[in-house]
C-alpha positions, 0 to 999 in steps of 0.5 A: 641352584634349585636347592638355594632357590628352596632355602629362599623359598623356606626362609621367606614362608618362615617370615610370612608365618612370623608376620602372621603370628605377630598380627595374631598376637595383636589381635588375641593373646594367651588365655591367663588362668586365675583362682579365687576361693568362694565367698571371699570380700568384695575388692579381693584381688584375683590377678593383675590381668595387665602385667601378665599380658605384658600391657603398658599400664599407662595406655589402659585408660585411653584403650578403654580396658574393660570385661565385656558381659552382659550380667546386671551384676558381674562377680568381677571388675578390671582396675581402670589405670592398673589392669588388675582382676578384683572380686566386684561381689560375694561369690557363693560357688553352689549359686554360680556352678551348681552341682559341678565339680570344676566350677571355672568363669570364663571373662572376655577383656578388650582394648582398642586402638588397636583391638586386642581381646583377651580371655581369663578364666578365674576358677572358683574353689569349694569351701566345707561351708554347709553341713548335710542334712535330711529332708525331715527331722523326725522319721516315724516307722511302724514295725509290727511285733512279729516282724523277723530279723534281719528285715531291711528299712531303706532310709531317705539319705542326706544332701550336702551342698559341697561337692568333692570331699566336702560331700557327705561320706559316712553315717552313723547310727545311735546304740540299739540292741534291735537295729543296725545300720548298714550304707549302700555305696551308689557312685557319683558320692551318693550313699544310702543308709538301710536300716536293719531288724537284728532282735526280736521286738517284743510290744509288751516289753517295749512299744517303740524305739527312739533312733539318731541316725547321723551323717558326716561330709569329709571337712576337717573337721567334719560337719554332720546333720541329724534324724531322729527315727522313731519306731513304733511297735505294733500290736497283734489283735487280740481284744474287742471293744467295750461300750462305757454304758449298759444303756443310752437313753436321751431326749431330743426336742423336735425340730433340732438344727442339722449338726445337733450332738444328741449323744456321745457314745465311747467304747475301748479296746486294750489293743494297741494301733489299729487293733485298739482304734474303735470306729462306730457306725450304725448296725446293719438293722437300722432302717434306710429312714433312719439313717436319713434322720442321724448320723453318727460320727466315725471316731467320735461315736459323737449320734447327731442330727442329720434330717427334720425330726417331727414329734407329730411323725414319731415321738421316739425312735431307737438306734443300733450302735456298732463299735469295731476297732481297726484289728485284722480280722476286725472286732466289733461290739454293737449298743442299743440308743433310745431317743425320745422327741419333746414337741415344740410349738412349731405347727401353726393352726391350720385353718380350712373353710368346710361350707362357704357363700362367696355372695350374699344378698344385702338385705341380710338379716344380722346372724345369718351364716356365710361361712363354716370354718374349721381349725386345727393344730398338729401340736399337743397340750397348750401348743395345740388348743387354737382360738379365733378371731376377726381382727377387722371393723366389719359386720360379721363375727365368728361364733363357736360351734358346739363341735370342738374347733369350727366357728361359724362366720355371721353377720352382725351388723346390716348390710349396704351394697352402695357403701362396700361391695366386698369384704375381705374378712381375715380370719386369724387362728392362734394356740395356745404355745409360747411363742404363740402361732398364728395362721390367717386366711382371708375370706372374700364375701361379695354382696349381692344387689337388691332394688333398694335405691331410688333413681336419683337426679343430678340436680333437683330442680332443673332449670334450662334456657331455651331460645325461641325459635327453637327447631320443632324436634330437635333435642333441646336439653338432657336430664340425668340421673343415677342409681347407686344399685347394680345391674338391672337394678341400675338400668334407668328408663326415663318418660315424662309425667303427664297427668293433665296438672296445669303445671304439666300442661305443656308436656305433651309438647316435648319427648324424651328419650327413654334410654339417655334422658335427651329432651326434645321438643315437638313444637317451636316455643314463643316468648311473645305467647310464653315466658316459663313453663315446668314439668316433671321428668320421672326416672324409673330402675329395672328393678322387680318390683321398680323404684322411680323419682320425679324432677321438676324442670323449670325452662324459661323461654329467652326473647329473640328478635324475631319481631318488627316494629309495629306502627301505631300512629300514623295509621290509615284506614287501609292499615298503612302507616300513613298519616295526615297532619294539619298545623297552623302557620303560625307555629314557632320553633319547637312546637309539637306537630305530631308523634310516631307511636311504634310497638315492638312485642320483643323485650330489652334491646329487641324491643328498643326502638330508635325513630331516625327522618329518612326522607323529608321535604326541607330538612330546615323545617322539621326534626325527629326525636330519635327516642320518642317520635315526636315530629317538631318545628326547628324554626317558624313557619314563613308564608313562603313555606310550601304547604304541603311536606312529606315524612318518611320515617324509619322505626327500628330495634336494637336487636343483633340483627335490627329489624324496622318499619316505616312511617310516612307522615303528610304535614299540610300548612293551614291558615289558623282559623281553618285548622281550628275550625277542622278541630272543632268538627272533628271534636264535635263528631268524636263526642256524638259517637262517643256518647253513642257507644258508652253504655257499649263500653261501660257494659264490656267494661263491668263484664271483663272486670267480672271476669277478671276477678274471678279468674284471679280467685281462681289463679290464686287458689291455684297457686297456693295448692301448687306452691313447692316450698322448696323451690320458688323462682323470680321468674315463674308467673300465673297460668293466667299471664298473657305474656305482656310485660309493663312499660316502665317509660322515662321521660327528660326535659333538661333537668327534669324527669317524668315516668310512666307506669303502666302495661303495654299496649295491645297492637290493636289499640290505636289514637285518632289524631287530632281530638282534643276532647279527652286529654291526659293532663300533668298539671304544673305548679309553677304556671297557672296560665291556661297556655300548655308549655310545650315539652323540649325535644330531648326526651329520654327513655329510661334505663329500664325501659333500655334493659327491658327489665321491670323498675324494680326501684322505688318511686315517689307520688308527687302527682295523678294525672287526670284523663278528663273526657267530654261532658258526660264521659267518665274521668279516669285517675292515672298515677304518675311518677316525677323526679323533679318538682315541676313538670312539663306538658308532653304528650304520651301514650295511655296506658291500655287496660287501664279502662280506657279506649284508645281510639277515643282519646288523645292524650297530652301533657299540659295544664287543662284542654277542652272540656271541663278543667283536670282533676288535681291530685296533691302529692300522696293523695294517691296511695302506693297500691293505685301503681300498677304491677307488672305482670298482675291483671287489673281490676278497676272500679268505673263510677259515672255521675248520672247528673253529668258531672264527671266522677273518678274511677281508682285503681284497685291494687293487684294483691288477691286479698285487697280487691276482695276487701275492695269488693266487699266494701263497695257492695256493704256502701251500696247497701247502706245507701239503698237501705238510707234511701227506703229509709227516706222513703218511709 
């Protein structure tokens, strides 16, 4: 039983077995083995893979039957529907399995479904495709003569890239009666071929020995590869080398470039090698400095240029040559090379300041020396002669020095500090050599100051404004000036001149700063006392000895309003501006009751003055012209009209900031009788006192007539000695004016104008109301009633009097109006101006200094007045000189009737030279007439 039970036992481990060896056998088979030769075509078959496995060739595609690799490119491919091994390129055994002897490829091949993997090995057989070769062509051996036989020379074997029998197996040597050829057997199929000297070798008989050593692989038939052996025979050394020439003898220019060849030198030797190759250098003697200067080349014998050779160092130098060939011991010859330098124009001149001035004074005088200058060139010949000059437009020259090669350098031209401070003088030397050089050098001279430069001024003559008002100290204006010297020379010091000239009177008035030219003033001006002065500023240098210049300053004084009205009429006799005025009742709308006379010592708009009512009884009754001040009826005069009304009137100007007075009038309404009855005693009382004090009048008249006139001689001789015929001004006026400048006053009355010219009043003049005896009348051509018309209310001031100006254009004469006095009281001719051909009575003021006491005249516009009638005057009667100019004193001539008829006085015209002829006219009429009278006596 036990031994069934063991069979069974057996029987089933022996199906188990057979079930695993047939899952094994579907998961691997046998390993198949192919061959292929190397080299065969793409698309050789190798094995049909499939059949050998016993596949199904119809379940190869659906299997998916492919070689697995990871090679870009394998060397084999299965067929996809045949399972048969191809050749997929060129195989090249020696690439794939170099140096092996068994060149096999292992491939992997797998099927799925299930997956079989299957292992092929393909062996790639040799094939005698190359041939041996060596690793060069041509093999050099030097053997020397005296070589013994029997010396082996081991020879580089030859490579083949077979293996096996295809490797290379013997070599051959061609036929030579000194060499034979042996091989050395290394294992692995490496045989080495050696080279043996069998015969003496004999140089003179033979130098060399041509050899081809061949090598053979085991092909049939064999491929070989050749190397040629060439084998030199050396000599022994038994000759020294021989120099070409007897002498070297060679010029070189100087400054030749490193590298130059200056000579070649050859010497031989009749060995042959090493014992015949001639080496050069320098001999032991020649010197380190030398050798720093040429050199020489090796196995050329080729002497050159090393370092800067300089014909002005050394001109010549001279050089041992050795020659030694390559024998051992070695033989050497030496050679003397003489080389002479040619000098070349390469040094420049050289130029060198020996004495030198750096500064010198400008008021030089031409050919004084500022320099010594010396030249010099290192070259020889034409190369080394030097010429200088100056190559810039300056005052200075180079003169020759008797000394070969110095210059002097000179001035030639004068000198001038303020035009050029500094020279920089380029001095330029050049030889005599072609190319020429050049070498320049730059001198710098500085001049040095003198005093010879007057301050000037930085402007010439000066005009300043000044305000008035002005704060007494403070500085005012400045003055400037410059001098075009330097340093001390240059230092301004400024004082003012005071030599008590009249034009420089009013300099001890105003200081100045020395050092900045800041003007002040020590006093406050005022235009009302002074319009314009001049003085002369002098600036002065710090030079030794000093230079000065003087500047006239001309400074005009600008009007302020800094003045009130003043009130002329109505005045009081306490010398308030208060008046009294009696008017009949029977006064109709428009008739004239009385005028505000006011003064303003301002100019222009300062002294322009605007009248304005600010308090008045009844506002119906009467009206104020804002320009003239004249007080009128604006309606007749009733009986229920009070009898007494009062005025408060306001005078002021039209300056920034006006200023004003005030005026205050009383109008009494009187019967008409009783106003003519008051007229009549106050006229009667004012021609007794007038008749009392004429012979006082005409007395201080003559006298300041007198006075005048000599004053003016005075003035005018002045003023022609003074007189800068370089600078003249509108605005400069006589030391003798007073600073009151002339009214120019232009009245309207609807389209008709009137004007008055004449000079202002003086503050202290004044008129007393209501006397008629003396009247300023304007005749009228078209009315010839006894009745003045009385002028309209609209009177103007004239645009010039607005301005505050001068009447600078031209009027025409048509009438004089007459100032006619009491009986016995002179006339006094008045010229007066009209734009229209008619005009009309009005009342103004008269002109004061014409002669004429204010106190005792009343003056108005009208065809005559009490006393005897006007003197009429036709058109151009009166001659252009009668006007009088504003700014010149007058000098009027008073005649009196002493029979009591009233006689004229003309105005004498204000040039200098008229009142003399005037003068002496009216002494040679007197003298005629005295000399008539004796005449008539006798």
């Amino acid at each position: 039983m036990e031994q069934r039970g063991r069979e069974a036992r057996r029987a089933q481990m022996r199906w188990v077995c057979c079930v695993v060896a047939l899952l094994l056998w579907g998961v691997a088979s046998a390993q198949l083995r192919y061959s292929v030769p190397e080299e065969v075509k793409e698309g050789t078959v190798v094995g049909n893979v499939a059949k050998d496995l016993g596949l199904d060739r119809t379940t190869l595609k659906e299997r998916k039957y492919r070689i697995v690799s990871s090679a870009a490119e394998p060397l084999f491919r299965l067929g996809d529907n045949d399972g048969i091994l191809y050749v997929s390129r060129l195989i090249d055994r020696e690439e794939v399995c170099e140096r092996s002897t068994a060149c096999v490829i292992h491939l992997k091949t797998v099927l799925e479904n299930p997956l079989e993997v299957h292992y092929v090995g393909v062996e790639v057989l040799d094939i005698n495709d190359h041939s041996p070769s060596f690793p060069v062509e041509i093999k050099t051996l030097d053997i020397p003569e005296s070589v013994q036989p029997g010396m082996r020379i081991p020879l580089k074997a030859a490579r083949d890239a077979d293996s096996g029998p295809f490797s290379v197996q013997q070599y051959k040597l061609s036929t030579n009666e000194h060499f034979r050829l042996e091989m050395k057997d290394k294992g692995d199929n490496e045989k080495i071929p050696i080279l043996i000297v069998q015969k003496y070798l004999d140089r003179e008989a033979a130098g060399s020995h041509s050899l081809v050593l061949t090598a053979l692989d085991g092909g049939k038939p064999p491929k070989t590869g050749d190397i040629n052996i060439l084998i030199n025979v050396l000599d022994s050394n038994d000759n020294s080398p021989v120099f070409s020439s007897d002498t070297y003898s060679v010029t070189l220019y100087e400054n030749a470039p490193v590298g130059t060849t200056i000579v070649q030198v050859n010497a031989t030797d009749l060995d042959e090698g090493p014992n015949g190759e001639v080496v050069y250098s320098f001999s032991n003697s020649v010197s380190h400095r030398l050798l720093n200067l040429f050199e020489i080349n090796h196995l050329t014998g080729a002497i050159m240029v090393k370092g800067f050779i300089d014909f002005e160092e050394k001109d010549k130098y001279e050089l041992e040559i050795q020659a030694s060939d390559k024998g051992s011991p070695s033989l050497t010859n030496e050679k003397s090379v003489l080389i002479k330098v040619v000098d070349v124009n390469d040094n420049a001149p050289e130029i060198e300041v020996t004495s030198f001035s750096s500064s010198i004074t400008e008021d030089s005088r031409p050919g004084t020396t500022v320099a010594l200058i010396s030249v010099n060139d290192l070259d020889s010949g034409l190369n080394g002669k030097v010429i200088c000059s100056i190559t810039e437009d300056v005052p200075f020259s180079l003169s020759p020095s008797l000394q070969d090669k110095i210059y002097s350098l000179v001035t030639k031209l004068p000198l001038d500090r303020e035009k050029r401070t500094k020279y920089d003088i380029s001095v330029v030397a050049r030889d005599g050599g072609q190319p020429a050089l050049s070498s320049e050098k730059t001198i710098s001279v500085f001049i040095s100051d003198v005093n010879d430069n007057s301050p000037e001024f930085s402007s010439s003559p000066y005009t300043f404004y000044v305000a008035e008002g002005n704060d007494a100290g403070a500085s005012i204006f400045s003055v400037k000036a410059f001098d075009r010297d330097d340093n001390e020379n240059a230092v301004i010091s400024y004082h003012i001149l005071r030599d008590g000239k009249d034009e420089n009177k009013l300099s001890s008035f105003l200081s100045i700063n020395s050092e900045n030219g800041q003007i002040s003033a020590l006093k406050s001006f005022d235009f009302e006392t002074l319009k314009s002065f001049q003085f002369q500023v002098v600036a002065t240098d710090g030079g030794s000895p000093p230079l000065s210049s003087n500047v006239t300053v001309n400074v005009f004084i600008l009007d302020q309003n800094d003045n009130a009205p003043v009130i002329l009429y109505p005045v009081s006799s306490n010398g308030s501006a208060e008046g009294v005025e009696e008017i009949p009742r029977n006064m109709k709308a428009g008739d004239l009751v009385t005028k505000v006379r006011a003064y303003d010592a301002d100019i222009g708009y300062n002294g322009w003055l605007l009248f304005s009512l600010q308090q008045v009884t009844d506002h119906s009754l009467f009206s104020l012209d804002r320009y003239t001040g004249q007080i009128r009826t604006l309606r007749s005069l009733t009986e229920t009209d009070e009898a007494e009304h009062g005025l408060l009137i306001l005078v002021k100007d039209n300056g920034n900031v006006s200023l004003s007075a005030t005026a205050t009038v009383t109008v009494k309404l009187v019967e008409p009788k009783e106003a003519f009855a008051a007229s009549d005693v106050k006229s009667a009382a004012k021609v007794d006192n007038e008749e009392d004090n004429v012979t006082f009048y005409l007395i201080i008249t003559l006298g300041s007539v007198s006075l005048l006139f000599v004053i003016s001689i005075i003035v005018l001789i002045a003023m022609q000695c003074s007189k800068s015929t370089e600078y003249t001004s509108k605005y400069l006026q006589d030391a003798n004016y007073d600073g009151t400048l002339c009214h120019s006053i232009q009245y309207r009355s609807g389209d008709k104008r009137y004007m008055l010219v004449g000079p202002r009043m003086s503050i202290g003049s004044t008129v007393v109301p209501g006397s008629h005896a003396n009247t300023l009348v304007l005749p009228d051509r078209r009315h010839t009633s006894g009745e003045p018309k009385m002028p309209n209310s609209d009177w103007r001031y004239s645009a010039s009097l607005r301005a505050g100006g001068v009447m600078q254009s031209s009027v025409h004469m048509e009438e004089s109006s007459v100032m006619q006095g009491a009986q016995g009281v002179l006339v006094q001719n008045w010229p007066t101006a009209s734009s229209a051909a008619d005009a009309e009575g009005g009342e103004v003021s008269p002109p004061m200094g014409a002669g004429v006491d204010s106190n005792s005249w009343h003056f108005r516009y009208g065809p005559g007045g009490p006393g005897a009638p006007p003197q009429h005057l036709k058109a151009g009667d009166v001659p252009p000189e009668a006007f009088i100019i504003p700014g010149s004193p007058a000098i009027i001539s008073i005649r009196q009737n002493q029979g009591g008829d009233d006689d004229k006085s003309d105005f004498i015209t204000f040039g200098k030279k008229e009142e003399a002829k005037k003068k002496k006219k009216k002494k040679k009429d007197k003298k005629d007439k005295k000399d008539k009278g004796k005449d008539d006596d006798e």
